[in-house]
N, C-alpha and C positions, 0 to 999 in steps of 0.2 A: 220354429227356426230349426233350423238343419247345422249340427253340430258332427264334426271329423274327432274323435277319440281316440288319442293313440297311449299305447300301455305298454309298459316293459315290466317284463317278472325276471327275477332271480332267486335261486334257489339260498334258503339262507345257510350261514354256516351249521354245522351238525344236521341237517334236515336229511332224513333219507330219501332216496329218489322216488318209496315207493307214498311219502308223506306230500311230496311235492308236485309229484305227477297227479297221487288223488285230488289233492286241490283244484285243481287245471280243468279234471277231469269233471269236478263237480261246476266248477265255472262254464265249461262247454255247453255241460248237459242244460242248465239255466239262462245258457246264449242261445241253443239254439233253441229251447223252446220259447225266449223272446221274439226270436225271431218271426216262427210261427204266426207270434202271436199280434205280432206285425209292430211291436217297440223296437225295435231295434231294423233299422231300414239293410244294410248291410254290415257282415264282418267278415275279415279277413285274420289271418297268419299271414306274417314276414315272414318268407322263407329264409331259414339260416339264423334267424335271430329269435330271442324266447320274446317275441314284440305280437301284438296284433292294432288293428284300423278298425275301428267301427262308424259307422253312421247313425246317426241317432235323429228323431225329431219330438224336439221338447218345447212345449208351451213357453217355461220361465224358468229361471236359471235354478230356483226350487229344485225344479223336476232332473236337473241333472243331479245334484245331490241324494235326491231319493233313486236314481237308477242306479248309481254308484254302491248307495250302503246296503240295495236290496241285491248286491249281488254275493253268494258264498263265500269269495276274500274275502269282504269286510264281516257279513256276518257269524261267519268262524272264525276271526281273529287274524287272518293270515293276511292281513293290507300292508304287513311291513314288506309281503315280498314283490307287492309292486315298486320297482326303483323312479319308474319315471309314468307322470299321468300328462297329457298335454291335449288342452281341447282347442279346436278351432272355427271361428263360426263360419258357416258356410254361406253363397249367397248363390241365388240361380243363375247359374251363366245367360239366361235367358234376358235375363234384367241389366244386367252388364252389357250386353249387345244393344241393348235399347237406349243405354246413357250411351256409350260407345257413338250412335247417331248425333247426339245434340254435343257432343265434346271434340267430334271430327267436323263442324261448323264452328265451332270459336276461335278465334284470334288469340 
C-alpha cells in the first residue's frame, strides 16, 4: 500500500540551531539513503515551512511503525520535535479511473 507522510519539526525551546539542524541533518543523511535503497518511494521539503511529504510503500501498518522508530528522531530521542505526523493512504488513480466507468453508468 502506498502511504503520503507528512511531518512538521520544530525547534524546541533552549535547543541550539546547531543541535537542531544536526538532527535534520542526521534524518536526511538516513532518507536519503532510504531512498536509494528504494523504501521510501519519494521525498520532499515544503518550501518556507520546516514540514516535508514523503511517499512510502508498506506491506502492513507494522511497517509504518518500524520506518517511523528506525529513523534518528526517534532513535535519539528527539521525536518531541516533530509537532505534527499525518499519514494518508494512497490509492492508484488508475484504479479510480476504472470504478469511475461502472459509476458513470448508474442511476
Amino acid at each position: 500500500m502506498l502511504f503520503m507522510l507528512q511531518a512538521q519539526v520544530a525547534k524546541s525551546e533552549g535547543m541550539s540551531n546547531k543541535e537542531f539542524y544536526g538532527i535534520l541533518l542526521k534524518e536526511a543523511e538516513a532518507v536519503v539513503a532510504a531512498m536509494k535503497a528504494g523504501a521510501i518511494k519519494a521525498m520532499y521539503k515544503v518550501p518556507g515551512k520546516p514540514a516535508v511529504v514523503a511517499i512510502l510503500e508498506v506491506n502492513t501498518a507494522d511497517d509504518i511503525d518500524h520506518a517511523i522508530h528506525s529513523l534518528p528522531i526517534w532513535k535519539l530521542g528527539y521525536s518531541h520535535i516533530v509537532t505534527e505526523l499525518t499519514w494518508t493512504v494512497l490509492r492508484p488513480y488508475e484504479n479510480w479511473a476504472e470504478d469511475l466507468k461502472k459509476l458513470a453508468q448508474e442511476d
